[in-house]
Gaussian input, Z-matrix of N, CA and C with variables (Angstrom, degrees):
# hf/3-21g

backbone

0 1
 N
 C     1     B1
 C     2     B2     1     A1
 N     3     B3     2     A2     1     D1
 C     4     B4     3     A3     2     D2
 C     5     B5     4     A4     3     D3
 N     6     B6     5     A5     4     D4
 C     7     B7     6     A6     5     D5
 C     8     B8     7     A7     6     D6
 N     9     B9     8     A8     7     D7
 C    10    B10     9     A9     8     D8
 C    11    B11    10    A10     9     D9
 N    12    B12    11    A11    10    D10
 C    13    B13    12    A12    11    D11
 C    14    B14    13    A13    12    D12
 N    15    B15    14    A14    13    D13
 C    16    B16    15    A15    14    D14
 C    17    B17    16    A16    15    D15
 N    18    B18    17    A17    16    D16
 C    19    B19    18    A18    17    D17
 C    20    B20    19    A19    18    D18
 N    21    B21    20    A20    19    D19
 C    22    B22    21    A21    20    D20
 C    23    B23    22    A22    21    D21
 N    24    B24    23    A23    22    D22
 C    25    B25    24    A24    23    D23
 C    26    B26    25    A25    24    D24
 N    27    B27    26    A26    25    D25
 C    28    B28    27    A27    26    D26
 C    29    B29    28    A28    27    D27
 N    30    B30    29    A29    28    D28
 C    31    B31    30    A30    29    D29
 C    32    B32    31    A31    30    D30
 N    33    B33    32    A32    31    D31
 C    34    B34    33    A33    32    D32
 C    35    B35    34    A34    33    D33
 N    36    B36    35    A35    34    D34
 C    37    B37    36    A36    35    D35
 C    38    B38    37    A37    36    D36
 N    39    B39    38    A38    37    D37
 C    40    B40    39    A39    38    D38
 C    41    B41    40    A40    39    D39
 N    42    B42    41    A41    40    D40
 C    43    B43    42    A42    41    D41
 C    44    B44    43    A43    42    D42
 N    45    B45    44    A44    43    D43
 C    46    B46    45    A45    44    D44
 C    47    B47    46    A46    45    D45
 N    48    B48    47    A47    46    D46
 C    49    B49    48    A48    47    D47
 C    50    B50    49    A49    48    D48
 N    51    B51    50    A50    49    D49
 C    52    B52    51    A51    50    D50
 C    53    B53    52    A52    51    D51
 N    54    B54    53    A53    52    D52
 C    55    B55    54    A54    53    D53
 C    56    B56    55    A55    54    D54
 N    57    B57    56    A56    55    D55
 C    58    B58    57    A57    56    D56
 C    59    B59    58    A58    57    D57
 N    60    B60    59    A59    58    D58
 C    61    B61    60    A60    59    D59
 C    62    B62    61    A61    60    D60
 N    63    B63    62    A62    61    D61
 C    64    B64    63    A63    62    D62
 C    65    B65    64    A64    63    D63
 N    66    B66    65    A65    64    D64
 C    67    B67    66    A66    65    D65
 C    68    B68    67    A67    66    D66
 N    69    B69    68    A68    67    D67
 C    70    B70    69    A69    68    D68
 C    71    B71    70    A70    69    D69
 N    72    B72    71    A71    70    D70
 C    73    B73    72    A72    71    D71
 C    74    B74    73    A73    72    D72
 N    75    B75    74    A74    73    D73
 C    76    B76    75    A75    74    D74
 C    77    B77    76    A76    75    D75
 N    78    B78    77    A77    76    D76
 C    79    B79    78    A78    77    D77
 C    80    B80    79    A79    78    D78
 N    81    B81    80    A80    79    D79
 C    82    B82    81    A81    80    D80
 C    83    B83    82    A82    81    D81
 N    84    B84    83    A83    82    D82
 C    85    B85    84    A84    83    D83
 C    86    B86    85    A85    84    D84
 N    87    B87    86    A86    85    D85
 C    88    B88    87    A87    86    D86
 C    89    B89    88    A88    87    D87
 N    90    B90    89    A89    88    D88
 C    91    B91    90    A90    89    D89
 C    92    B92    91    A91    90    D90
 N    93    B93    92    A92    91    D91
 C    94    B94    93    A93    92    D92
 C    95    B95    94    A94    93    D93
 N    96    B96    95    A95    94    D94
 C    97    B97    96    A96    95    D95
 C    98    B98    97    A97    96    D96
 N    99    B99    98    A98    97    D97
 C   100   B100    99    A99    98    D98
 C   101   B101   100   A100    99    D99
 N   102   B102   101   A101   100   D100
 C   103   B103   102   A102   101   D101
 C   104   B104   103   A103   102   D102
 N   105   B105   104   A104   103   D103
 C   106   B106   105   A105   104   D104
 C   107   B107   106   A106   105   D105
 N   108   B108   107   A107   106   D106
 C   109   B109   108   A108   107   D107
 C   110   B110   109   A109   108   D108
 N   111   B111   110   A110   109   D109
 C   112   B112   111   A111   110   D110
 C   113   B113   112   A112   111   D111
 N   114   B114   113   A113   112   D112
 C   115   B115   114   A114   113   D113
 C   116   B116   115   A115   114   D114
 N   117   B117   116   A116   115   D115
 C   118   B118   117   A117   116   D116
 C   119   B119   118   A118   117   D117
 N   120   B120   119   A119   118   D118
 C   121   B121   120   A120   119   D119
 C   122   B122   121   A121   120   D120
 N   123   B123   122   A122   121   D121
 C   124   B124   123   A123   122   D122
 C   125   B125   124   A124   123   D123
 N   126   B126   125   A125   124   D124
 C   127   B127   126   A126   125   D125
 C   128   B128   127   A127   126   D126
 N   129   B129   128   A128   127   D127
 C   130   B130   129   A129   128   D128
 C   131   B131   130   A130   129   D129
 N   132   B132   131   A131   130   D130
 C   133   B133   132   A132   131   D131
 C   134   B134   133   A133   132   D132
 N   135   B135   134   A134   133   D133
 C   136   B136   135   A135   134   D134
 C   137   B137   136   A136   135   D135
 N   138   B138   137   A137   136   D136
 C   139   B139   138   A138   137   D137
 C   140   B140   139   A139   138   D138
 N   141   B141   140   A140   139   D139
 C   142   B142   141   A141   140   D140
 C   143   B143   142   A142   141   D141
 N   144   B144   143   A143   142   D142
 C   145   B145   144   A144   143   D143
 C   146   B146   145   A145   144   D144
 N   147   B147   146   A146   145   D145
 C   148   B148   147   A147   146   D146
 C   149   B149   148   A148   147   D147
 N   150   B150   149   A149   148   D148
 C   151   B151   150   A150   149   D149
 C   152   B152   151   A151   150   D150
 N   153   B153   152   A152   151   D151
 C   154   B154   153   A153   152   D152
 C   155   B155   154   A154   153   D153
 N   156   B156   155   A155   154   D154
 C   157   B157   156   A156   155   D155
 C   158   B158   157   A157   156   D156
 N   159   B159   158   A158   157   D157
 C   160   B160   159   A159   158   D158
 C   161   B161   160   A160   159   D159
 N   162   B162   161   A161   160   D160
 C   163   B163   162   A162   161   D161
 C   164   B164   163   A163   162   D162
 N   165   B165   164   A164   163   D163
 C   166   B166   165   A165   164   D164
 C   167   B167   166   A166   165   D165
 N   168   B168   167   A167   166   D166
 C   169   B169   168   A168   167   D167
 C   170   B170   169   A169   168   D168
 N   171   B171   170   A170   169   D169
 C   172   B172   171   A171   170   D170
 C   173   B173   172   A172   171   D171
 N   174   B174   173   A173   172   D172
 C   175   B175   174   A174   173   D173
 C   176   B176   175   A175   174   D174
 N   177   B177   176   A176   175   D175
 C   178   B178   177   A177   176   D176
 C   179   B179   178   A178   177   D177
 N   180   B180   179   A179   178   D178
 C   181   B181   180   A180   179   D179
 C   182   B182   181   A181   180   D180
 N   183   B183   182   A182   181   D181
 C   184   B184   183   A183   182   D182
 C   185   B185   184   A184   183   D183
 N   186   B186   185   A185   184   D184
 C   187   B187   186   A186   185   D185
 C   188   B188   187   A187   186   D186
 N   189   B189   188   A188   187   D187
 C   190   B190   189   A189   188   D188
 C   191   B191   190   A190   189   D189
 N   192   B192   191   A191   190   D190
 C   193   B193   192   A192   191   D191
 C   194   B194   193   A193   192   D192
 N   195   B195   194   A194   193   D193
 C   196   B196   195   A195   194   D194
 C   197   B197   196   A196   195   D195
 N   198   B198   197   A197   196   D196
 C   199   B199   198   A198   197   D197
 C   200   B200   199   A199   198   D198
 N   201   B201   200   A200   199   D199
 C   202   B202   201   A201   200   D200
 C   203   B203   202   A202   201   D201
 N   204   B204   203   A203   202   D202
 C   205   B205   204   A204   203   D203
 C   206   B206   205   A205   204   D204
 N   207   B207   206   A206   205   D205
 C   208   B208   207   A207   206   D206
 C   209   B209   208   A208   207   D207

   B1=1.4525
   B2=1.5312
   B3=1.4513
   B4=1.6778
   B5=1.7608
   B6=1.0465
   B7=1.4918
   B8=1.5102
   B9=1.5585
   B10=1.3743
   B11=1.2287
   B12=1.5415
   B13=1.9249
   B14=1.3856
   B15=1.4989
   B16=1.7830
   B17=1.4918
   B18=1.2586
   B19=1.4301
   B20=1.5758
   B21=1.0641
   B22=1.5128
   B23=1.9532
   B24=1.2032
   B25=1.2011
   B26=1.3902
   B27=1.2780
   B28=1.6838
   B29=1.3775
   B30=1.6050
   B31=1.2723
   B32=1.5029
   B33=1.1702
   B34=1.3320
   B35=1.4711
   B36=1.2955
   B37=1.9327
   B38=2.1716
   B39=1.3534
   B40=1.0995
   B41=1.6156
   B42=1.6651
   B43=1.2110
   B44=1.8407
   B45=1.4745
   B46=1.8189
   B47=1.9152
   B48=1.5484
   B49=1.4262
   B50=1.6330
   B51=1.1321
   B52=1.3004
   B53=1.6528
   B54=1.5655
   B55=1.4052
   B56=1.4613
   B57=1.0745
   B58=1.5096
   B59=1.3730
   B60=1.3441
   B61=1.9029
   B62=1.8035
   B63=1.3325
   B64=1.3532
   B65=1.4192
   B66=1.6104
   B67=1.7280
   B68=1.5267
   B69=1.1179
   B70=1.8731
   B71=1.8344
   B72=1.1618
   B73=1.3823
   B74=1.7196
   B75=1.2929
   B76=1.3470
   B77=1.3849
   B78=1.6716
   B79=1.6580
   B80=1.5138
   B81=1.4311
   B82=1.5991
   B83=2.0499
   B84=1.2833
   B85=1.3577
   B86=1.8472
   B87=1.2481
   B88=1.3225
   B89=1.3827
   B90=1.6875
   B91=1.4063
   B92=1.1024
   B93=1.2664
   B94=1.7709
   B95=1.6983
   B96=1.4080
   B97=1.2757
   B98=1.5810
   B99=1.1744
   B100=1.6299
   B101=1.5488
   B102=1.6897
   B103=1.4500
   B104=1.6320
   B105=1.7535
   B106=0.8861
   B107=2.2000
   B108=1.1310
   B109=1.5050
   B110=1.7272
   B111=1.3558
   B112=1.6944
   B113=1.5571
   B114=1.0558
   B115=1.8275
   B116=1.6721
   B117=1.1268
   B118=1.4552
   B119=1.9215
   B120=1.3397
   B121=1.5117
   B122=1.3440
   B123=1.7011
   B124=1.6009
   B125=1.4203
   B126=1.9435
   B127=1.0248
   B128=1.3987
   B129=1.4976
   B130=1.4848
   B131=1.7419
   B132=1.2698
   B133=1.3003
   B134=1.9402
   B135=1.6771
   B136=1.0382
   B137=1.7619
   B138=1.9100
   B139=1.1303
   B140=1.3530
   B141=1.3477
   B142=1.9133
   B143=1.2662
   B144=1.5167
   B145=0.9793
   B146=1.3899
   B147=1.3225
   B148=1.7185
   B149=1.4256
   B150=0.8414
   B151=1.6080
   B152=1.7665
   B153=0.8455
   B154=2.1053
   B155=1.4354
   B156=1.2206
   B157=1.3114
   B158=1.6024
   B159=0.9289
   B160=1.2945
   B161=1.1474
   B162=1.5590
   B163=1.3818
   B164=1.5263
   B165=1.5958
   B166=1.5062
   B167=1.5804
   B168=1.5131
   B169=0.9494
   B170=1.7095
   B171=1.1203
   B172=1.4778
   B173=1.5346
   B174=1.5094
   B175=1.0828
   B176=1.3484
   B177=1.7295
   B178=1.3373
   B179=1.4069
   B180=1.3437
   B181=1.0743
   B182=1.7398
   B183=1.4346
   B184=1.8467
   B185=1.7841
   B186=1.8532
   B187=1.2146
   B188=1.8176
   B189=1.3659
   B190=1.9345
   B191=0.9946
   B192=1.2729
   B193=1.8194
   B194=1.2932
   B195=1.5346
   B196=1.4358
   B197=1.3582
   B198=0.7864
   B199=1.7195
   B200=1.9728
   B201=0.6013
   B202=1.5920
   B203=1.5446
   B204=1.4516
   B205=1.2314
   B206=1.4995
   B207=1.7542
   B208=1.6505
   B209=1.9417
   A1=108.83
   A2=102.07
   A3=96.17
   A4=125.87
   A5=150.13
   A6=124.29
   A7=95.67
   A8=108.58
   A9=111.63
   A10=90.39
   A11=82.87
   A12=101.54
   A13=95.62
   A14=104.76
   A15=110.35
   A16=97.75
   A17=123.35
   A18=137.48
   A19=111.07
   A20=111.51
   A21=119.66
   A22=122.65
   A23=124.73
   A24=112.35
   A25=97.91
   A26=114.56
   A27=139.36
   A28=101.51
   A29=133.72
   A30=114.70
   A31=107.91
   A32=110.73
   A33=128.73
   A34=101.12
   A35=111.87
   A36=106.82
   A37=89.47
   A38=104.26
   A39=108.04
   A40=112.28
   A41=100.84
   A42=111.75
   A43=107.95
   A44=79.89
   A45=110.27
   A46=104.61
   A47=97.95
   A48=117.75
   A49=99.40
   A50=121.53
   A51=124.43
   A52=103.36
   A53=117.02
   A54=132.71
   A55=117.13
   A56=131.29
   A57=125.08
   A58=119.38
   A59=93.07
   A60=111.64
   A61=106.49
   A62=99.48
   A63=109.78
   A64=118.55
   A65=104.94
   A66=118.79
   A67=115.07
   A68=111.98
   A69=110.26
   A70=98.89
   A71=121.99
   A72=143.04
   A73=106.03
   A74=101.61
   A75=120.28
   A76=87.94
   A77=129.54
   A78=115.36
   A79=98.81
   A80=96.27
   A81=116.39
   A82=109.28
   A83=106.37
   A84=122.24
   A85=98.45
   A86=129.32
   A87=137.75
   A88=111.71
   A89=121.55
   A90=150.06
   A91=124.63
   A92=112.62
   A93=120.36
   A94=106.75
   A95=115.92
   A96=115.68
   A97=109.63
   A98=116.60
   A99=119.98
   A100=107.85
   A101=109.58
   A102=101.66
   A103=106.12
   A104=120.16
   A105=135.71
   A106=79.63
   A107=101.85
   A108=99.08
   A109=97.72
   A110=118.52
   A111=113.75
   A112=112.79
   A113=108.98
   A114=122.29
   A115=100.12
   A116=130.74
   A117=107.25
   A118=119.63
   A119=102.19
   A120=106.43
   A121=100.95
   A122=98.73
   A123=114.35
   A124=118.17
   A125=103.19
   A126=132.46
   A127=117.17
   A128=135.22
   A129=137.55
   A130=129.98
   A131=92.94
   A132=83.79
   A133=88.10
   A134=100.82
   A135=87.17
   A136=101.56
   A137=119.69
   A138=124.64
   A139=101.38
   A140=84.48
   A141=114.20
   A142=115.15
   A143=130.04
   A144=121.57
   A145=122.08
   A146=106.17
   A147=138.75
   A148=115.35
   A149=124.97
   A150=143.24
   A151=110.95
   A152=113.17
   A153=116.29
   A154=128.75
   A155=105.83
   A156=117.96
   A157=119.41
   A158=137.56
   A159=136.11
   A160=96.57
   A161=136.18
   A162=128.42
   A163=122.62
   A164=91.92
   A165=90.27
   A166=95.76
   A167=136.25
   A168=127.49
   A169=126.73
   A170=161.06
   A171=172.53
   A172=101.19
   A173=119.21
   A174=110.90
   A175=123.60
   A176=117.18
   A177=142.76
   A178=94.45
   A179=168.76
   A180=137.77
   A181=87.75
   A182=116.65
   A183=98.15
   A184=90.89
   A185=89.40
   A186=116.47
   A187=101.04
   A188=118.18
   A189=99.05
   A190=92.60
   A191=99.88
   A192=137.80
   A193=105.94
   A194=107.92
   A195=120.36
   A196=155.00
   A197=126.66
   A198=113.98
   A199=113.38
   A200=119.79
   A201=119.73
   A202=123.95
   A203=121.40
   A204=123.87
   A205=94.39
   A206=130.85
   A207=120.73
   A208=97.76
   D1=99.53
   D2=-175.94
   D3=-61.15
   D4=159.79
   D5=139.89
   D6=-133.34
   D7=135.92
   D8=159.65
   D9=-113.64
   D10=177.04
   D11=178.64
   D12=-140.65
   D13=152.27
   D14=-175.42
   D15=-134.54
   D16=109.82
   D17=159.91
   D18=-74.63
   D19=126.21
   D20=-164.04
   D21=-161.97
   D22=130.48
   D23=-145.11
   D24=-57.56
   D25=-171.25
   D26=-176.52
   D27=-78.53
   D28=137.31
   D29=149.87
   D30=121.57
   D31=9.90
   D32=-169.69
   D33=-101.80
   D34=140.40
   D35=-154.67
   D36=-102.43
   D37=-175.49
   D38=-155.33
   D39=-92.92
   D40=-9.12
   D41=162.58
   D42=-44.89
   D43=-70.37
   D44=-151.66
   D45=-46.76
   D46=-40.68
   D47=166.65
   D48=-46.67
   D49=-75.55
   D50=-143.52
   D51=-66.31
   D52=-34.54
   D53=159.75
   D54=-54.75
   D55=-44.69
   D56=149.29
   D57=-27.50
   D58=-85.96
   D59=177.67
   D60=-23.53
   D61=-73.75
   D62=-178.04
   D63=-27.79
   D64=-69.08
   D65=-177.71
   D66=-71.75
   D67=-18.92
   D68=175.38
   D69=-83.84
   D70=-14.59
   D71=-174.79
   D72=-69.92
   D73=-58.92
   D74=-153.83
   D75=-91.66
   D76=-46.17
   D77=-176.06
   D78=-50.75
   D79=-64.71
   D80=-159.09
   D81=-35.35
   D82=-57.31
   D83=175.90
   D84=-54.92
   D85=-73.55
   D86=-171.23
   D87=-23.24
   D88=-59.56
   D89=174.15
   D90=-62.91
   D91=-33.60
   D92=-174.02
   D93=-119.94
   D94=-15.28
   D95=172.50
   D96=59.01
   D97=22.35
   D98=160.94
   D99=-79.84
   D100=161.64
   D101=179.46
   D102=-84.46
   D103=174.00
   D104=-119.71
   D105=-109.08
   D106=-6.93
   D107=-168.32
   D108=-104.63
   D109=-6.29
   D110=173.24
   D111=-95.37
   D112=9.37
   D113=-172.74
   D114=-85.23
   D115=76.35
   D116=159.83
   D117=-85.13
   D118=150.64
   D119=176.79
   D120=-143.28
   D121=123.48
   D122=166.87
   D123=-113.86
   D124=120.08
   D125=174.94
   D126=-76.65
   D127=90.57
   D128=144.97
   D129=-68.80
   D130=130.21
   D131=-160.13
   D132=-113.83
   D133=139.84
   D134=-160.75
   D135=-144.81
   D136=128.07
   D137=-159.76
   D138=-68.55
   D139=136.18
   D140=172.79
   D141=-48.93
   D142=-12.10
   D143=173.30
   D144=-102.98
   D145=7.67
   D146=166.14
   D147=-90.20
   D148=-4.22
   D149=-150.97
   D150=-123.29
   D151=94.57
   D152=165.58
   D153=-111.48
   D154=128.66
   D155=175.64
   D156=-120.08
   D157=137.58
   D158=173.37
   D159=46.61
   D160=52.99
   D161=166.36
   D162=55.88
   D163=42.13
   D164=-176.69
   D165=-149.35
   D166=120.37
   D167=165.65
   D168=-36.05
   D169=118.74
   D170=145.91
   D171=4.70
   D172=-57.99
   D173=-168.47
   D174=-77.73
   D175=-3.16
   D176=-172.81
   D177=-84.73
   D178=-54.73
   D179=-8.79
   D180=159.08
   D181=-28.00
   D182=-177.33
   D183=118.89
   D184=171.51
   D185=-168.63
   D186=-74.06
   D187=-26.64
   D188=-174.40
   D189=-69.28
   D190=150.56
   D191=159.06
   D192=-165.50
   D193=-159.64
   D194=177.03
   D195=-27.52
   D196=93.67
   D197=-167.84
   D198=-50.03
   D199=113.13
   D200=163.67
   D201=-150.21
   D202=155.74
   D203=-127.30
   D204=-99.27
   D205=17.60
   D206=170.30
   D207=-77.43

């Protein structure tokens, strides 16, 4: 029974969520050949200003972020 978890910034619409799920679904199953209903994946969504990279907070950082559907 796999579980990953995907930490991922804030702001990501419910499409993009549900497109995750799906494709971490379909690798996950493909590779391990478990069925498609023992796959759980937990999506955290998590503010950019919680978030560092190269010593730089996320939200410091420029216009990319999130995909969402406005």
């Amino acid at each position: 029974m796999p579980v990953i978890t995907v930490n991922w910034w804030k702001g990501n619409d419910r499409a993009a969520r549900g497109d995750l799920v799906a494709g971490i679904t379909d690798v996950v199953t493909r590779v391990s050949g478990c069925p498609r209903e023992s796959v759980t994946v937990i999506v955290r969504d998590v503010e950019l200003g919680h978030w560092g990279k190269g010593g730089r907070l996320a939200d410091d950082r420029g216009p990319a972020g999130p995909r969402s559907s406005q």
